[in-house]
C-alpha positions in Angstrom: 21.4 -27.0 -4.6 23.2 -26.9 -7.7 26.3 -24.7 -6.1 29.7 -25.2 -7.7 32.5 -26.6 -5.5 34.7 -23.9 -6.8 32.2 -21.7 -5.1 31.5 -22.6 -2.3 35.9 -23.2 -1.4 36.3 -19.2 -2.0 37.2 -17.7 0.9 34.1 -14.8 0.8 31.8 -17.4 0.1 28.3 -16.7 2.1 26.1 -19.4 2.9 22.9 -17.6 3.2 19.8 -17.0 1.1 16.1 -16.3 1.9 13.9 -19.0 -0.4 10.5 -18.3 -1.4 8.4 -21.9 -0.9 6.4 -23.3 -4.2 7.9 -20.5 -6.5 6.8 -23.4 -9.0 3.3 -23.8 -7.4 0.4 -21.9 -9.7 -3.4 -23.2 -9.9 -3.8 -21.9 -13.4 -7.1 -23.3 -14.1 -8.2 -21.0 -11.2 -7.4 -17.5 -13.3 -8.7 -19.1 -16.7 -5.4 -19.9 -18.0 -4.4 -22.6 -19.7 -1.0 -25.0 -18.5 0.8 -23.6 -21.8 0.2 -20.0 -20.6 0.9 -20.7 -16.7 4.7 -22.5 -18.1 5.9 -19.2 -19.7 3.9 -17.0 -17.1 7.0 -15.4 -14.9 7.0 -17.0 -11.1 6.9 -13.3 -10.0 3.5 -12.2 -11.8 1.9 -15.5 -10.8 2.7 -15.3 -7.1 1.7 -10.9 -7.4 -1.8 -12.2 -8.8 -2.3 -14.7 -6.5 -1.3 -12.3 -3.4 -4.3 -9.4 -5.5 -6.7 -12.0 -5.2 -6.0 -12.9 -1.8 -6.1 -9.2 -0.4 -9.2 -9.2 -1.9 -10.6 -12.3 -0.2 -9.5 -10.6 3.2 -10.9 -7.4 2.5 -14.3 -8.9 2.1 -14.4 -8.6 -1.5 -14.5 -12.1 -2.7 -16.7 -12.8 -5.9 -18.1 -9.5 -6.4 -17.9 -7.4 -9.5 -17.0 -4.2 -8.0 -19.0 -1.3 -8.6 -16.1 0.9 -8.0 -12.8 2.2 -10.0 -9.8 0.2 -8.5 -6.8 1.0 -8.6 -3.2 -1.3 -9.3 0.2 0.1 -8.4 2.8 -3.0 -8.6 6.6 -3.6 -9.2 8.2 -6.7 -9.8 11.7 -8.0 -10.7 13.7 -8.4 -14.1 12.4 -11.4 -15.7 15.7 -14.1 -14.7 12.8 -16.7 -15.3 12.8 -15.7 -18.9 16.1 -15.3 -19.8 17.0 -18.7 -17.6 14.4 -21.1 -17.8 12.2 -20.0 -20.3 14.5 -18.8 -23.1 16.6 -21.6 -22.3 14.1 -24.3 -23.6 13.9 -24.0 -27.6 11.2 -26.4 -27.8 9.0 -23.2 -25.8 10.7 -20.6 -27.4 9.9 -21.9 -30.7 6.4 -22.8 -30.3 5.1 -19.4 -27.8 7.5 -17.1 -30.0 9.8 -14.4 -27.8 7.3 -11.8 -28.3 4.7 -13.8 -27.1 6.6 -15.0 -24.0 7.9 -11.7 -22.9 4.6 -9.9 -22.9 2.3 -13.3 -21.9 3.8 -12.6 -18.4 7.4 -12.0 -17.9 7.9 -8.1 -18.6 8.4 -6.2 -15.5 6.1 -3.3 -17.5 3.4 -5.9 -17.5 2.5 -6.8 -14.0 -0.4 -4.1 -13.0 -2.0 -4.0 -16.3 -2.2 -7.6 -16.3 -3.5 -7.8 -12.7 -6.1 -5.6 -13.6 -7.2 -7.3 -16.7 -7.0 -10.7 -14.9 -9.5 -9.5 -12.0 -11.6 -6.4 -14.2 -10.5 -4.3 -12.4 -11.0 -0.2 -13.5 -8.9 2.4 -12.7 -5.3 3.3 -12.7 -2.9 0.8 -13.7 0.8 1.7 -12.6 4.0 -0.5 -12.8 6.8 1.1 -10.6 10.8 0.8 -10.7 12.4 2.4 -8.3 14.6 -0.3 -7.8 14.5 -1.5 -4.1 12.3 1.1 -3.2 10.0 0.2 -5.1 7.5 -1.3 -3.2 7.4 1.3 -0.6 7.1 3.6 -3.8 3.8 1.7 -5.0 2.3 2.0 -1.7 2.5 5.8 -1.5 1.6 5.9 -4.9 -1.8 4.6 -4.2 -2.1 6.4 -1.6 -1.8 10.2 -3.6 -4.1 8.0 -5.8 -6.6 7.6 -3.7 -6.6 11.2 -2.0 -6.6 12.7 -5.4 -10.0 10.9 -6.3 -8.5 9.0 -9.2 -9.6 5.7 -7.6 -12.1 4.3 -4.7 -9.6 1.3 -4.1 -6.1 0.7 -4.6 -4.0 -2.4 -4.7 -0.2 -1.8 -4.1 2.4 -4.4 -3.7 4.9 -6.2 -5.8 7.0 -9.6 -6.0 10.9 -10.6 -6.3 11.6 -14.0 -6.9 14.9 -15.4 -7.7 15.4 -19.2 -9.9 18.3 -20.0 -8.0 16.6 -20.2 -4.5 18.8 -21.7 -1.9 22.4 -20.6 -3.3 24.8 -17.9 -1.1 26.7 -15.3 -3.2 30.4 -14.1 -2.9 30.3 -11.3 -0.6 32.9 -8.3 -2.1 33.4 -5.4 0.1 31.4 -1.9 -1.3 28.9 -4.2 -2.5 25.4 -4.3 -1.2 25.4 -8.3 0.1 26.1 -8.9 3.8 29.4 -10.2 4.7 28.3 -12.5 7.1 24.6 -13.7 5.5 22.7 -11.4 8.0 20.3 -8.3 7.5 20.1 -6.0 10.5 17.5 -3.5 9.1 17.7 0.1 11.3 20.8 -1.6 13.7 24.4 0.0 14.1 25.2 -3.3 13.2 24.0 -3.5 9.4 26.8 -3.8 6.9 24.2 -5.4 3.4 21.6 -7.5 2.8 20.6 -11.0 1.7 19.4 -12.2 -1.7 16.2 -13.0 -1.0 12.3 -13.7 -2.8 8.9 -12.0 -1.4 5.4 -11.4 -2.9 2.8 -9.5 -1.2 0.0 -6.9 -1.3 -2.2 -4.4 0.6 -5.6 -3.2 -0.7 
């Protein structure tokens, strides 16, 4: 996967990851954009739009302009796509321009005002960082949003999604990584977690 053999010989090395499938997948012509757009577009925003549409298809609401203010609470991930891939090509850097590429789809401050732009959607538009709280954060967000009449809807979720997909870490004691590659969430047994990627979203 890319690992370096000097890695993967130290001693702490952990050989455990939690990969995201098609992080590279992205029907672009579907959302109106053009291949250019979708090759600078950051893997997490692409994946967060496709999981708004979806919780719309399973609420019912499937090609409908709604008649209703909707709300978008979502966080997302620094932008290693950018500074990796993206940046890393001068050909693309040259030709989109860095300002261009870092608000097309890559800043974290981005993600629910281009969610609700991409679907027309009205209402409040809130990116949250709370680190990895936040989430959980975005949820209860919409929530007060929604008791507070500010909205009639409210789409809350967010997306992680790391380049390197199937590479372990070095686990160092006090650190947040598990020592042994496992998460054991609520369990006497939990000592870290594992680097992992996740989209998803609840209307």
């Amino acid at each position: 996967a890319g690992e370096s053999a000097t890695a993967i010989r130290h001693p702490n090395y952990v050989a455990a990851a939690a990969p995201l499938e098609h992080i590279d997948q992205f029907d672009a012509g579907f959302f109106g954009m053009s291949p250019r757009d979708a090759a600078v577009f950051d893997p997490q925003h692409r994946l967060f739009l496709e999981c708004a549409w979806e919780a719309f298809e399973h609420a019912g609401y499937v090609g409908e302009r709604l008649d209703a203010a909707v709300g978008v609470f979502a966080s997302c991930g620094a932008s290693e796509y950018m500074f990796k891939n993206v940046l890393g090509n001068a050909q693309v850097a040259q030709s989109v321009g860095e300002w261009l590429i870092r608000h097309t789809g890559n800043d974290t401050n981005f993600l629910a005002t281009r969610v609700s732009y991409e679907l027309d959607l009205t209402g409040p538009s809130m990116n949250v960082q709370t680190a990895c709280s936040s989430t959980l954060v975005a949820v209860h967000l919409a929530c007060q949003s929604l008791l507070a009449g500010e909205c009639d809807l409210a789409l809350a979720g967010g997306a992680v999604v790391a380049p390197a997909q199937v590479r372990g870490y070095v686990y160092k004691e006090g650190e947040i990584l598990s020592p042994d590659g496992h998460c054991r969430p609520f369990d006497a047994r939990a000592a870290g977690t594992v680097i992992s990627s996740a989209a998803g979203a609840v209307l």
